[in-house]
N, C-alpha and C positions, 0 to 999 in steps of 0.2 A: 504493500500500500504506500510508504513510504517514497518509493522510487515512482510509481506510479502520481504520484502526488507531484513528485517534482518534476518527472517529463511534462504532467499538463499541464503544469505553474508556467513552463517555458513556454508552450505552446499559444497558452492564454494569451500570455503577459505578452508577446510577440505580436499576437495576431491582433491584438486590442491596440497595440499603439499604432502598427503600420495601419489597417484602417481609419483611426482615429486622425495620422497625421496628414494621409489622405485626403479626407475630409475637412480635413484644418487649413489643409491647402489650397480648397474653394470654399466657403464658407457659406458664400454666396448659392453656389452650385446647390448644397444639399438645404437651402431655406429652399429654393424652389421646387426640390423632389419632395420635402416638410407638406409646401402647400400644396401640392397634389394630394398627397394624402391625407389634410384636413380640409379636402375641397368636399362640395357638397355630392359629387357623382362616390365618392371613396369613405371615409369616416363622418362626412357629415358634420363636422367643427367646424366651421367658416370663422367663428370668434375668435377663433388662435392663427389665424392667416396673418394678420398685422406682427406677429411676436414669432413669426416663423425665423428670422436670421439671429434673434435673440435666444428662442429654443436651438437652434441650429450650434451657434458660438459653445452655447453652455455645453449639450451634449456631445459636441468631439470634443471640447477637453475636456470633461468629466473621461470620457473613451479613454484618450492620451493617458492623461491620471492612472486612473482607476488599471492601464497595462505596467505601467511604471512602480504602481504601489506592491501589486502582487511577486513585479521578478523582483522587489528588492526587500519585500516583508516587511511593511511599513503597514499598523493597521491591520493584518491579517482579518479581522471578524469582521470589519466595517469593509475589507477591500472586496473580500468574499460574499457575505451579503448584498454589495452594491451590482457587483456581476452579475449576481443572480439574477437580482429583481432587474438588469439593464436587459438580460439575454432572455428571460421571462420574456416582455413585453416587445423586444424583436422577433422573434419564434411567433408570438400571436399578428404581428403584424405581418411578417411574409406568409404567412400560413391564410392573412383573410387577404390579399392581396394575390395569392397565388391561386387558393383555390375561387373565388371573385371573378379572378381576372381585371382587376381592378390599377392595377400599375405592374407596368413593364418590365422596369428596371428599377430595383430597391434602393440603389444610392451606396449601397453597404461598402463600396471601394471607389464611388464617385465615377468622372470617365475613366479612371486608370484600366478599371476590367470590370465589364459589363457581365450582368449574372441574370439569368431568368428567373424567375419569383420562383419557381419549383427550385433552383440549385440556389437560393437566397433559403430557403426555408430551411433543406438539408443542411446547408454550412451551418447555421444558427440549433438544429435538432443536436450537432457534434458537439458543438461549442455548449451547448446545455447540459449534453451526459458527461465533459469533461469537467463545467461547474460544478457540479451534483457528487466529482469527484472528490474535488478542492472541500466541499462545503463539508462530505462526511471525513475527510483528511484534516481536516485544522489544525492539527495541533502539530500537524507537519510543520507548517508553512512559520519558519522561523527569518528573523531577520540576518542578512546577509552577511550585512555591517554593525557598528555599533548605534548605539541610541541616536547620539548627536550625530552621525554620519547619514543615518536611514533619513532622518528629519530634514536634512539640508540637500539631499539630496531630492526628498519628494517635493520639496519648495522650491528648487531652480526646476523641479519638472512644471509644478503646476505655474510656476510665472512664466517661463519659456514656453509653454503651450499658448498661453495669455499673448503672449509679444507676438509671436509668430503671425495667433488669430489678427491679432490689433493689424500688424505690417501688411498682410496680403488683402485685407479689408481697402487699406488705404491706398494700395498702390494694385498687382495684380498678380494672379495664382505665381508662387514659387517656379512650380512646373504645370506645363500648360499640355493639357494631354489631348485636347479636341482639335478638328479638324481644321481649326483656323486657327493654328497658332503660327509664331512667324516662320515664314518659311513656305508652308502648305502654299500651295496655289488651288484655287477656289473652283476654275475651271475642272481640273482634274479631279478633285474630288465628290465630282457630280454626276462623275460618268463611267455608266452601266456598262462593264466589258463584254465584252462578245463571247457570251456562251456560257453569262452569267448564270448560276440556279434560278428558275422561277417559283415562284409561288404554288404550292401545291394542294388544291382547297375539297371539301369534299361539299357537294348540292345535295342537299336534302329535299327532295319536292313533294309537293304535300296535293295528293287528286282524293277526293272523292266518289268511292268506285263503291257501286250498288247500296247507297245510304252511310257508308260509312268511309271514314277517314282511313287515307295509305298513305304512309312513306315510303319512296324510294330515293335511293342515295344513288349517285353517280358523281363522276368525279370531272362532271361538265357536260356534257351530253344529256339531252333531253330523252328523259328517258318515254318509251312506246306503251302507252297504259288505255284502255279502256276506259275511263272515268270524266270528272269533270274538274280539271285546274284551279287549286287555291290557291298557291302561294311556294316560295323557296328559301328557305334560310342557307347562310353560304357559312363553312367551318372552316377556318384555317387549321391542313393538317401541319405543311413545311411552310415555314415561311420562305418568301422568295431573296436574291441578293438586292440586299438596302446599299445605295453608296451612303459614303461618311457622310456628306452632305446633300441633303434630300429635301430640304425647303426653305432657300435660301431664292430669292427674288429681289429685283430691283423694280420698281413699278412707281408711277406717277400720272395721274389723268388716264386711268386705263389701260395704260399702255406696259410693256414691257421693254426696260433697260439693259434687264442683265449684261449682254452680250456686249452692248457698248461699253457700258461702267467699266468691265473684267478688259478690254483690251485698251484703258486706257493707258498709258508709260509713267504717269504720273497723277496720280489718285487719291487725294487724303477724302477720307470716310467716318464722319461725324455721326458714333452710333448711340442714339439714346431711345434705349424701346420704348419707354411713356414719357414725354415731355412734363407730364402732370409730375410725377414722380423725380425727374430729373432734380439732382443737386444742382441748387442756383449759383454755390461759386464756380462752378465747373461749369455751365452757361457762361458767365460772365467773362470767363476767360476767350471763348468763342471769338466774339470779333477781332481780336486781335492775333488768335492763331490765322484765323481765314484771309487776313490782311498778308502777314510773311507768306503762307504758301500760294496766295496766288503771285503776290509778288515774284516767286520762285517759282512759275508757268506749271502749278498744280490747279487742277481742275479741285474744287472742293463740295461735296454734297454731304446732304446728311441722312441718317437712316433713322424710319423707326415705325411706330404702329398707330401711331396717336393722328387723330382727324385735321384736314384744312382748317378749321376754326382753330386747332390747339396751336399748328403748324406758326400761322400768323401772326396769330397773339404771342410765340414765344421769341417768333423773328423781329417782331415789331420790340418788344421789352427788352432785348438783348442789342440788335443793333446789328442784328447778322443779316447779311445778303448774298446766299447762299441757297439750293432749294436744297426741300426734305424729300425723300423719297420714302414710300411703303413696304415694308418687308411683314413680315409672321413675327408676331412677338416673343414668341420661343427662340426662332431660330436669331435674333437681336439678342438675348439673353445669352445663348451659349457662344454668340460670335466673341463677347468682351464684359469681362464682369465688373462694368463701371458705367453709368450713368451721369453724364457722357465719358465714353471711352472713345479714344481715336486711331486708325489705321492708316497707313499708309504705304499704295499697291501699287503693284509696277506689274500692266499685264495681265492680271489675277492674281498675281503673287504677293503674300502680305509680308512687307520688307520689316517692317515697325510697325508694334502695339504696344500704346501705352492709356495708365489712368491717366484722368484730367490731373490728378496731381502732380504728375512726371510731367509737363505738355513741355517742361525744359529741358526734356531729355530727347527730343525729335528732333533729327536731323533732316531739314530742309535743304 
């Protein structure tokens, strides 16, 4: 039991900080997977939508903590009980999310590695029969170091967690694992290779044949029935190949940009998904970026989701003259975790990303 105790203590304590630092590293990224899940289609909390980057902050470094406590035995009864009850209430949430079908992708590793609700629930079912170990072990779980060592060491973890959180808040993820980080080109990432898997779906068709209700299933063919045509529900059995980038648009008055935007040589891309929401010193700075880089024969627009009336009113209060263009407000959210955040493309190619609080770190 013993050894057995200390192999899961490693395992634990390992697996809890690198998800947790994960997570720590977009902060932003898992308040948005948060509010999916206290969206009114999934849990039904819309009251906790506002306090989602607030729960978000707390819970990865509680995560970070709480891996740090256990490999160094600091707290053993408080570090082991907080696991518990932390991997309880993840268990129950990939478990009504998988079986639901209610969210996709649990966030559990953020974009670093994408997990489907069914291997989000198994990983967390492990991670509970190894608690369950810890928890009847306790008296294992001795501290590493001494008293004043164990103490000082779990207090540079939990402020170091704290700082980390606080820095990539204010400027932008450590490491940038999505499809548009610098470098990617946007073109490419949008486009389906030749001979890609498709989608593999099963029809369910529904006749009523002599008074009563049939299904037949077919895997797209209509199927040859006697009867009289109700209705077909479609199941996804495989899913088909998604590119990285799958709804990302330039649009304005109807129209579509994309094509132009991506092959211009010189591009700065002013991305704020909700102008409502938009931090206003980070507006503020606007005009007088848009001023340098056109000076510097950059074409400048901006992106985001928000209406002509918002569009106006925020060009008009800022001073910007510049247009806005229409994108998918998800896909603004995963392009740059800042409001406003700025890009700048050579081509399709995103040469520089930075927050509005770096905007002195763009090289024009």
């Amino acid at each position: 039991m013993k050894i057995l105790v200390t192999v899961f203590r490693i395992l634990v304590g390992v697996l809890f900080i690198i998800s947790g630092l994960i997570k720590l590293n977009d902060p932003l990224g898992f308040s948005y997977k948060l509010q999916e899940y206290f969206s009114e289609q999934v849990l039904n909390l819309p009251a906790l939508e506002p306090y989602a980057l607030l729960i978000s902050v707390f819970v990865v470094v509680f995560e970070v903590v709480l891996g740090v406590f256990l490999l160094i035995g600091y707290k053993p009864k408080f570090t082991v009980w907080s696991l518990l009850g932390m991997i309880v209430f993840f268990t129950f949430l990939t478990f009504y999310s998988a079986y639901f079908n209610k969210v996709k992708d649990c966030g559990c590793f953020g974009d670093a590695l994408k997990l489907t609700p069914w291997e989000s629930f198994w990983k967390d079912v492990a991670l509970l029969v190894m608690i369950l170990f810890l928890f009847i072990g306790l008296k294992y779980i001795k501290p590493i170091f001494s008293t004043f060592v164990v103490t000082v060491v779990a207090l540079v973890g939990f402020l170091g967690s704290l700082w980390f959180g606080y820095h990539v808040l204010m400027h932008l993820p450590s490491k940038d694992f999505r499809p548009y980080k610098v470098g990617a080109n946007i073109n490419e990432n949008m486009i389906v290779p030749e001979g890609a898997p498709k989608a593999v779906n099963d029809y369910h068709w529904k006749f009523k044949v002599n008074g009563e209700e049939k299904i037949i299933t077919t895997r797209g063919e209509y199927p040859t029935v006697n009867g009289e045509f109700i209705g077909v529900d479609t199941e996804e059995v495989t899913p088909g190949y998604e590119p990285p980038i799958h709804d990302f648009s330039i649009e304005r008055d109807g129209e579509d940009y994309t094509e132009d935007m991506l092959n211009e040589d010189k591009l700065v891309m002013i991305v704020t998904y909700n102008l409502n929401n938009a931090e206003a010193d980070g507006l503020s700075k606007l005009s007088s970026l848009e001023k340098e880089a056109k000076a510097n024969g950059y074409k400048v627009i901006g992106m985001t989701a928000s209406g002509p009336e918002t569009q106006d009113r925020v060009k008009k209060d800022y001073s910007l003259d510049f247009d806005f263009y229409f994108c998918d407000e998800t896909a603004l959210k995963t392009i740059v975790r800042a409001s406003p955040g700025i890009l700048v493309l050579n081509n399709g190619t995103i040469t520089q990303k930075v927050h509005w609080n770096d905007l002195e770190d763009l090289k024009l």
